[in-house]
C-alpha positions in Angstrom: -170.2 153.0 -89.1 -171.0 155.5 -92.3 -172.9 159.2 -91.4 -176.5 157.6 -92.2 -176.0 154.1 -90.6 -175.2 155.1 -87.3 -178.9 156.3 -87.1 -180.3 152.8 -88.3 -180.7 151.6 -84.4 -182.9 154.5 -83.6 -184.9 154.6 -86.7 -185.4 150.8 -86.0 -185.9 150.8 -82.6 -188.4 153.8 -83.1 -190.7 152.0 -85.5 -190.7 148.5 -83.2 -192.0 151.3 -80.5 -194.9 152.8 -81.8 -197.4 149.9 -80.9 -195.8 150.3 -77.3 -197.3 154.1 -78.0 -200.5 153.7 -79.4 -202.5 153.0 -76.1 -201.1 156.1 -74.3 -202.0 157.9 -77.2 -205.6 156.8 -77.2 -205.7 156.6 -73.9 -204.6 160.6 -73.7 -207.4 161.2 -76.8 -210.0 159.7 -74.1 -209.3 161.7 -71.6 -208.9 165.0 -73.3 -212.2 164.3 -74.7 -214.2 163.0 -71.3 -215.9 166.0 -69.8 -215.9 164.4 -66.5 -212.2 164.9 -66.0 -211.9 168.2 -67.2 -208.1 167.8 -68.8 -209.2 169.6 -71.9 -206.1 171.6 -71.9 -203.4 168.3 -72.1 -203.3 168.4 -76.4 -200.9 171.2 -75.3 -198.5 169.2 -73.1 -197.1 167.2 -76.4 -196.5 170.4 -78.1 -194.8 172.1 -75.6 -192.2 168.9 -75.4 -192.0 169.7 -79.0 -191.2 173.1 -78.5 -188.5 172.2 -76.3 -187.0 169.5 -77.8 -186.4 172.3 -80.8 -185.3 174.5 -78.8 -182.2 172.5 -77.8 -182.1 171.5 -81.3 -178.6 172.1 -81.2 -177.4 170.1 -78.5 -179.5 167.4 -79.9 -177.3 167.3 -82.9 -174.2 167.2 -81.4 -175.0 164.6 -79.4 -176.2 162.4 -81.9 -173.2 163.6 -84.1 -170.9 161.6 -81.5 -173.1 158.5 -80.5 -172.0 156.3 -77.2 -174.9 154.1 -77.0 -175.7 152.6 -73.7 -178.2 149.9 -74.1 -177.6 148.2 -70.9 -178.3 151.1 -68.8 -181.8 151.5 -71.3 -182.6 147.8 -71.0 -184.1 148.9 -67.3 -186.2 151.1 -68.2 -187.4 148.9 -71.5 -188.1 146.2 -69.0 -190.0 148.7 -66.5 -192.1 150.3 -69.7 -192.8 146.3 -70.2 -194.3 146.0 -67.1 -196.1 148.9 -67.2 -197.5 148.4 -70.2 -198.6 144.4 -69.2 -200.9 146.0 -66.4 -202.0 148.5 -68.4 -203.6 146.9 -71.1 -204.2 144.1 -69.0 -206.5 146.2 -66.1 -207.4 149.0 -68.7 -205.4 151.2 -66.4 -205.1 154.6 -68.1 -201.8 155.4 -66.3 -199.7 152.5 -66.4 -200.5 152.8 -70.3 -198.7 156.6 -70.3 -196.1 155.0 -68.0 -195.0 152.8 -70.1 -194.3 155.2 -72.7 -192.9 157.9 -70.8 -190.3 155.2 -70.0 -189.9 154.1 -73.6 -189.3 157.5 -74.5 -186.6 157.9 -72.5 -185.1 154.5 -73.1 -184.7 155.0 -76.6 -182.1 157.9 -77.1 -180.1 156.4 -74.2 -180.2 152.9 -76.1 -178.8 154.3 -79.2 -177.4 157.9 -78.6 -175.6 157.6 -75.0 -176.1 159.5 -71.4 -174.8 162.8 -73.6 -178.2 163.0 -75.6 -180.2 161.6 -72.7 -179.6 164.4 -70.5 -180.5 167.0 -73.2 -183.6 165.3 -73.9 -185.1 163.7 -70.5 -187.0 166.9 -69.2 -189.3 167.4 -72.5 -189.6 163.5 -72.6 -190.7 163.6 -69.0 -193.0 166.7 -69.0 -195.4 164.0 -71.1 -196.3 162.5 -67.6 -198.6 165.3 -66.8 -200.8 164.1 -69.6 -202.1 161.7 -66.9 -205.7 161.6 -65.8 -205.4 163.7 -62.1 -208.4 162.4 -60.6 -206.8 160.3 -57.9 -205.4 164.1 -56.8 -209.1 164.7 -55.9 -208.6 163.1 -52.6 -206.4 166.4 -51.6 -209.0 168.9 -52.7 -211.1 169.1 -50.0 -208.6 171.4 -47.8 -207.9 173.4 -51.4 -211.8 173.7 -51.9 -212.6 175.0 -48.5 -210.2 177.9 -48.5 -210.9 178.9 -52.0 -214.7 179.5 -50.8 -213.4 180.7 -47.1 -212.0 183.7 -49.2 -214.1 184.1 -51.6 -217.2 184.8 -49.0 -214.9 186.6 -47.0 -214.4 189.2 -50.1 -218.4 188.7 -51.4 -219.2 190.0 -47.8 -216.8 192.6 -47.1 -217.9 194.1 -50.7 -221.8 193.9 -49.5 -223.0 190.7 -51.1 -224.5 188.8 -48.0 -223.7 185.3 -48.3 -222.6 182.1 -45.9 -220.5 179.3 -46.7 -222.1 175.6 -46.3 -218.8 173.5 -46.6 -217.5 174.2 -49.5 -221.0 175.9 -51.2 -221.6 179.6 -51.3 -225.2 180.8 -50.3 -226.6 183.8 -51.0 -228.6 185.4 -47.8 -229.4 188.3 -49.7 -231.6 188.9 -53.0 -231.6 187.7 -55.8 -230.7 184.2 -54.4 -228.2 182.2 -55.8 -225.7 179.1 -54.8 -222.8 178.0 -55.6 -221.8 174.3 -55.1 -217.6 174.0 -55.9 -217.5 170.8 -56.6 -213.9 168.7 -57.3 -213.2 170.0 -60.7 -213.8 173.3 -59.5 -211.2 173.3 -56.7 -208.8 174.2 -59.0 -206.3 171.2 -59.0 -206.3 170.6 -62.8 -205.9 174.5 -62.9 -202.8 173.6 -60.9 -201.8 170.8 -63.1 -201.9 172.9 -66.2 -200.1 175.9 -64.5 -197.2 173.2 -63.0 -196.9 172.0 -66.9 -196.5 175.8 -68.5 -194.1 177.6 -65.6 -192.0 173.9 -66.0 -191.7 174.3 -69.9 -191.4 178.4 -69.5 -188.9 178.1 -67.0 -187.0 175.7 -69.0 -186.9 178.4 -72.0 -186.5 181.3 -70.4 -183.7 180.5 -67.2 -180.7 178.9 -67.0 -180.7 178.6 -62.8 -182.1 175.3 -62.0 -182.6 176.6 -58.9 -184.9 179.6 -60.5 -186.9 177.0 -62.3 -188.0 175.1 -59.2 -189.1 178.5 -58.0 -191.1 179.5 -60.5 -192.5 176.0 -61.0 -193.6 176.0 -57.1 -195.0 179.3 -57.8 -197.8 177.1 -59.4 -199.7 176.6 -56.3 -200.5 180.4 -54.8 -201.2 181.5 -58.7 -203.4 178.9 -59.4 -205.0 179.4 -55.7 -205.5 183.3 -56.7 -206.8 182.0 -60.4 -209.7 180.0 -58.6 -210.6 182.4 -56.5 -211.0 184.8 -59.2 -213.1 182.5 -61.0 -215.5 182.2 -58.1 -215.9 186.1 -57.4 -216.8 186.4 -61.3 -218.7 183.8 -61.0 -221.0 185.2 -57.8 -220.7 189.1 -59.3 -222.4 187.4 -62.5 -225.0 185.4 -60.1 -225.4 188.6 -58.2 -226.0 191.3 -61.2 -227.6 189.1 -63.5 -228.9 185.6 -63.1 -227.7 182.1 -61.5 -227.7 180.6 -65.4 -226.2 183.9 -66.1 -222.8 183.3 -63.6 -223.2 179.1 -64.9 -222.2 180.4 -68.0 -219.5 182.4 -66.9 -217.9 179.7 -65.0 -218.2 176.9 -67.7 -216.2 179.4 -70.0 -214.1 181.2 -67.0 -211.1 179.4 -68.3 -210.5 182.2 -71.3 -210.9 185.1 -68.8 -208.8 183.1 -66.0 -206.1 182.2 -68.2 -204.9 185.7 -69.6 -204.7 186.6 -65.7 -202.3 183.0 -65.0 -200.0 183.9 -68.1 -199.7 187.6 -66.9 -198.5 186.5 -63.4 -196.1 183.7 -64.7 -194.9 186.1 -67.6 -193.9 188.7 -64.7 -192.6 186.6 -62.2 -190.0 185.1 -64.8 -189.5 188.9 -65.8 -188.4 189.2 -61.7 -186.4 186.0 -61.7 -184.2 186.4 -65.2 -182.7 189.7 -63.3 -179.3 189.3 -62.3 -179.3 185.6 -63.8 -176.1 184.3 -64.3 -175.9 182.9 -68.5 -174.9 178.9 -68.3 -171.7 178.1 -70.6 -172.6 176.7 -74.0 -171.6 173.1 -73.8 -168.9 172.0 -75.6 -168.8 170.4 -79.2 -167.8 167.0 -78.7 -165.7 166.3 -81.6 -165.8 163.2 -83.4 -164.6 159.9 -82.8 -164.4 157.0 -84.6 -163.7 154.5 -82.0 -166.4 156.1 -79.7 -168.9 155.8 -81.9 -168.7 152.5 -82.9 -170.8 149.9 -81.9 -169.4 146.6 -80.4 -170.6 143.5 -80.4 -172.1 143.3 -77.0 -173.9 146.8 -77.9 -175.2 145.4 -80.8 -176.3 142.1 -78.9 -178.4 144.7 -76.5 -179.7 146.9 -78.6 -181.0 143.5 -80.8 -182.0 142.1 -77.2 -184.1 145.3 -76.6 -185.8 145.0 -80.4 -186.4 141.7 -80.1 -188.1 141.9 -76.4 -190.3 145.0 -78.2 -191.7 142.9 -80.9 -192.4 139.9 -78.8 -194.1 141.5 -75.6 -196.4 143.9 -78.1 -197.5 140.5 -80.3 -198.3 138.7 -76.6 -200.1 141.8 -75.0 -202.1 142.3 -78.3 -203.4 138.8 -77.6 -205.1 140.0 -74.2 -208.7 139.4 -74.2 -211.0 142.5 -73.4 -211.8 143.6 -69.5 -214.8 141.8 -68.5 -217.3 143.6 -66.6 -218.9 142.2 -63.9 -222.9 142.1 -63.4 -225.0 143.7 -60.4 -227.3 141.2 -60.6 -225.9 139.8 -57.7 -227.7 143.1 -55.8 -232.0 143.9 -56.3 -232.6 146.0 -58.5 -235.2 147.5 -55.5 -235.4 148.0 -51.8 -238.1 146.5 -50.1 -240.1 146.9 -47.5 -239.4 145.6 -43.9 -241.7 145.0 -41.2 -243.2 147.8 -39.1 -241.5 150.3 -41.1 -242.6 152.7 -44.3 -240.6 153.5 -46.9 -240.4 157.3 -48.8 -238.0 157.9 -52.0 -236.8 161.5 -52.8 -236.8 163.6 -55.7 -234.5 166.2 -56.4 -234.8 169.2 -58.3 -232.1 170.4 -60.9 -232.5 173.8 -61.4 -229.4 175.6 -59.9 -231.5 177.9 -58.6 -233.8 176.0 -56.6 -232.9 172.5 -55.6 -235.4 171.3 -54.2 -235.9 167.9 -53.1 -238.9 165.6 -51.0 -239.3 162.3 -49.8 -242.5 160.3 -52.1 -243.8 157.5 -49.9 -244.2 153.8 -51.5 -246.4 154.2 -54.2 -246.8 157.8 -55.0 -246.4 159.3 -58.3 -243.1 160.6 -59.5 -243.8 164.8 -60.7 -242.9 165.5 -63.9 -242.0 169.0 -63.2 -240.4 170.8 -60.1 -244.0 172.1 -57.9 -241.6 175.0 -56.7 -240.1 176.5 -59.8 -241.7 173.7 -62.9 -237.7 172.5 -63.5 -236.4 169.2 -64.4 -236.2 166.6 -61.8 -234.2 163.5 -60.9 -234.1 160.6 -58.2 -230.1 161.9 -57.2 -229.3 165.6 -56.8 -227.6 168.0 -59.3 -224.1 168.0 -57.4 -224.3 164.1 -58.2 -225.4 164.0 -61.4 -222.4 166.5 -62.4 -219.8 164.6 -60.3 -220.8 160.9 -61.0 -219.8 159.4 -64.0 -222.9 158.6 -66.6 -222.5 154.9 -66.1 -222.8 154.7 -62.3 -226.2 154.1 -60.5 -227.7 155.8 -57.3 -230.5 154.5 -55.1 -232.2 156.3 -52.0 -234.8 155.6 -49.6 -236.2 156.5 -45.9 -236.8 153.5 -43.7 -239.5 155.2 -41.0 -240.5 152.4 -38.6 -243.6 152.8 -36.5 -241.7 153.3 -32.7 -240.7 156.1 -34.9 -236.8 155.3 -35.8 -235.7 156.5 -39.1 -232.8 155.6 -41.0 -232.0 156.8 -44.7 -230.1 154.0 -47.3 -227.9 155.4 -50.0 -226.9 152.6 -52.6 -223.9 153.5 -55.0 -223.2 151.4 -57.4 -220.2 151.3 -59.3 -220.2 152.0 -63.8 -216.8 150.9 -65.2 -214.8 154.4 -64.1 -213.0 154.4 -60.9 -214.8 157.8 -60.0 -218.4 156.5 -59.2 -217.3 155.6 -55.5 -215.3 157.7 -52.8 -214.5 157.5 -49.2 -217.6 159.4 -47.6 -214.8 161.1 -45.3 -214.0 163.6 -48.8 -216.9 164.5 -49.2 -219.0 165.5 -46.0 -216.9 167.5 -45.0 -217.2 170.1 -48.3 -221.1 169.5 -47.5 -220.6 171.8 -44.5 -220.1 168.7 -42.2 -217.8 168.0 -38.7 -217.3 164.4 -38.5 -215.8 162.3 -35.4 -212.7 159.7 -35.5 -213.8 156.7 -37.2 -215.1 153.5 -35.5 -215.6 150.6 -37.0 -218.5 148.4 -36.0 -218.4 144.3 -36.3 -221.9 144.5 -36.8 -221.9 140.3 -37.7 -218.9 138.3 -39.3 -219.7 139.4 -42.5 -220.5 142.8 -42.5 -218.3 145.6 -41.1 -219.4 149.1 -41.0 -217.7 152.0 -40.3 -219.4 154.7 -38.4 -219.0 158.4 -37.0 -220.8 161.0 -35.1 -221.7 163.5 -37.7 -222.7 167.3 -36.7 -223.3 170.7 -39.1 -220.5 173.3 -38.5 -222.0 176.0 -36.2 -224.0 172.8 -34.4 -224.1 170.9 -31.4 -226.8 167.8 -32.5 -224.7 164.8 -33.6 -226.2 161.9 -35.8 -225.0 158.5 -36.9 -223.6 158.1 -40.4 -222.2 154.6 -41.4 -220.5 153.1 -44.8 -219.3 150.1 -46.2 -218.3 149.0 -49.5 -219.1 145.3 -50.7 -219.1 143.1 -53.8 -220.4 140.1 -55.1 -217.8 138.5 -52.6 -217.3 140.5 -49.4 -217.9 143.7 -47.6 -215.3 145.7 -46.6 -215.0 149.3 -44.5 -211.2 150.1 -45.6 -210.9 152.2 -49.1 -207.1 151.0 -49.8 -208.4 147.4 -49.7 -211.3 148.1 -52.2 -208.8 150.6 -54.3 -205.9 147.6 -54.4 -208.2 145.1 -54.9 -209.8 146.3 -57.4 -206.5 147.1 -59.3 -205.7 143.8 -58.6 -209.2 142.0 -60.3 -208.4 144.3 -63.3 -204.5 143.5 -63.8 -204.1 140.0 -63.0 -207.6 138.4 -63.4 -208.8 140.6 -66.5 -212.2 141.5 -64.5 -213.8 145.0 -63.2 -215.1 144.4 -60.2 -218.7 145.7 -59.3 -218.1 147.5 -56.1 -220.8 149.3 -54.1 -221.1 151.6 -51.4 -224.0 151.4 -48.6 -224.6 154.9 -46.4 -227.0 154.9 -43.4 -227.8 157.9 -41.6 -229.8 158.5 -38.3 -231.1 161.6 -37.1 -232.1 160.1 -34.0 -229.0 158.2 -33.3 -225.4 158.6 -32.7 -223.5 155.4 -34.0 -221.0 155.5 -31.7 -222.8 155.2 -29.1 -224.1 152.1 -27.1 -227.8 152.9 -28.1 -226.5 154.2 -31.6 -224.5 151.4 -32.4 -227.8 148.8 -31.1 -230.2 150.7 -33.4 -227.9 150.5 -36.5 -227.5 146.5 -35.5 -230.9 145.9 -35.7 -231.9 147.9 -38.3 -228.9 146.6 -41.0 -229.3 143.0 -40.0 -232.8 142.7 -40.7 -232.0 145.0 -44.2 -228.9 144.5 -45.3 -229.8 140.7 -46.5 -232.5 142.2 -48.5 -229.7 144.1 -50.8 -228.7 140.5 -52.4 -231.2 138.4 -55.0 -231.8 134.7 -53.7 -228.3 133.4 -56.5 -226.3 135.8 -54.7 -227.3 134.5 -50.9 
């Protein structure tokens, strides 16, 4: 093989993979760019691979100087980026698309270079995963999100700024008033994200113990803890001093004061961990070798095996038609009314600093303006219209019946992002809520329910809350089964489910209870067949 022809594999093999690539890129552009997911910071990740795969520059040309490809131990990982990439673009699944080419990636210079280059090159290759959306991490926040508040009241209070904590919001009980709601993105997890991504490419350029790298890579977690917290203090001192649009304002753009204060602490900790560091030996020059670099036959069969299975798959998947997206019109587009009962829908104010809300009965106007303080308002709250993505829809109402029952109806329905619905069991408690062991309740054949006794912190008065999640084609209480199923609609059938979520709270009524669980049978078999037009029954 001459100088420049050994490369040709590579070079070839490269080009066939860029419309393997291409999704993940766009797919990375989309959620850089969505505000909802707050991953602003991932344009970095690509560069820091860059960074250092030039860094190891070096070791990167002597490998490549003395190639011993490997194609059969690549073809694995081809066939795994395959798969990947099938569901992906299949179910419009964001991850399996940046899967796929993670995998690629890493398949390529172990195709055509060897294991030598492969092991010099796998960590930057690899530190490209974190460019995954982290929303599915939001299910481990709530624990995160509680004790960043716990402290941060703790230190409001001890400095003389009077305020409780509701869950996971900060009130003020002092004046001026002010409240802060720390929502998922605020928990600090894609703070934590972002901080395992730098101390992993910072460790990797500035130590030489592996086992000094995991350490400052784990470090991650108590900085990035400390980070939020800051965030929050500045956040209530700004509330505090100046004005609750004052400390919004703060917080939207905290990340430029917070930052300086994460580098600072992972720039001394390194400092601390270099000392007494002993200096790895510089790997040695392989020198060259004809007969190991050559190519035989059956390396040349898999490497054309590999090229050919790239242009084939891509040409197939490109022939996938688009994700169709299923219609609500299976559900009203109303509640009604049942017998002996009166219905009332709320409003909600917007402004920060007054969020307000009241129940309208059946027929009364909608305000324009907020009566308290003349803001903007809506038929779902602030915290939901700043955590629900844009195309999901939200329905309220109060069922009062005349022996003087209430029960209040949430109706969630699902847009096209995977965010719009959660398991209620994430979410009440960061409302400041205790909740029981879950039941679940057969309330008929069709419709399961699951219930809990639900109680304020600080309480003793328990109430019934229930959910379940349905579809055009069952109802179901058990979150893995809508999560997997809906995975499944998207990969294999081409279709995005329209899931749903009901809630029903009593605050007469504890569900799990004999009484409890008769009131919420009567009550959702006379209105849960009202949820479904007369096409869908």
């Amino acid at each position: 093989m001459t100088k420049y022809f050994r490369h040709l594999p590579f070079l070839l093999l490269a080009l066939l993979a860029v419309p393997w690539l291409t999704p993940a890129v766009t797919s990375m552009h989309s959620t850089m760019t969505d505000a909802s997911q707050h991953m602003e910071y991932i344009w970095l990740i690509p560069c820091l691979s860059a960074l250092l795969l030039w860094q190891r520059r070096k070791q990167i040309l002597d490998a490549i100087r003395a190639p011993k490809p490997a194609p059969f131990l690549a073809l694995p990982l081809v066939l795994a980026s395959g798969f990947f990439l099938f569901f992906g673009l299949r179910g419009g699944q964001d991850r399996f698309l940046q899967t796929a080419a993670v995998l690629l990636l890493l398949a390529l210079p172990l195709a055509t270079y060897g294991k030598r280059l492969f092991r010099v090159v796998w960590f930057p290759i690899l530190l490209l995963a974190f460019v995954m959306p982290v929303g599915f991490l939001d299910n481990f926040t709530v624990p995160l999100r509680r004790a960043s508040v716990s402290v941060t009241a703790f230190i409001l209070n001890g400095l003389g700024i009077n305020v409780r904590q509701l869950g996971t919001a900060i009130i003020s009980t002092g004046t001026p008033p002010f409240q802060l709601d720390v929502a998922d993105p605020c928990s600090g997890i894609r703070s934590l994200v972002a901080l395992f991504v730098g101390t992993a490419a910072y460790g990797a350029f500035m130590l030489t113990s592996v086992k000094r790298r995991w350490v400052l890579f784990l470090s991650s977690v108590p900085i990035a803890f400390l980070g939020n917290i800051l965030r929050l203090l500045l956040t209530a001192f700004t509330c505090h001093f100046i004005s609750q649009q004052a400390g919004m304002t703060l917080h939207d753009h905290a990340l430029f004061i917070v930052a300086p204060f994460y580098a600072f602490i992972v720039f001394q900790f390194t400092d601390f961990l270099k000392k007494k560091q002993t200096v790895a030996p510089a790997p040695e020059v392989a020198t060259e070798n004809t007969a190991s670099r050559a190519l035989t036959h059956l390396r040349w069969g898999a490497l054309g095996l590999i090229a050919l299975f790239l242009v084939t798959f891509r040409g197939y998947a490109n022939k996938m038609p688009p994700l169709v997206f299923e219609s609500d019109d299976f559900l009203c587009s109303n509640f009604v009314e049942l017998p002996n009962a009166t219905m009332a829908f709320p409003w909600f104010c917007q402004d920060r600093t007054c969020l307000a809300s009241q129940n309208l009965t059946l027929g009364a106007p909608f305000p324009e303006r907020c009566p308290q303080c003349g803001g903007e308002v809506g038929k779902v709250s602030r915290a939901e219209q700043d955590i629900l993505p844009a195309d999901t829809q939200s329905r309220k109402v109060t069922y009062t019946f005349n022996n003087g029952d209430v029960f209040t109806v949430s109706l969630v329905i699902a847009g096209k992002n995977r965010m719009s619905i959660h398991r209620p069991e994430l979410c009440l408690p960061s409302q400041g809520y205790v909740l029981s062991e879950r039941k679940i309740l057969h309330l008929s054949d069709a419709l399961p329910m699951a219930t809990f006794s639900l109680r304020r912190e600080g309480h003793t008065h328990t109430s019934g809350f229930g959910y379940v999640f349905l579809n055009s084609r069952l109802a179901t209480t058990s979150n893995l089964h809508r999560v997997l199923g809906d995975s499944w609609q998207r990969s294999v059938h081409n279709r995005i489910q329209r899931w749903a979520m009901i809630t029903v709270r009593s605050p007469h009524y504890d569900f799990q209870t004999p009484e409890g669980e008769a009131a919420l049978r009567a009550f959702m078999l006379r209105f849960y067949p009202t949820l479904f037009t007369a096409t869908a029954q």
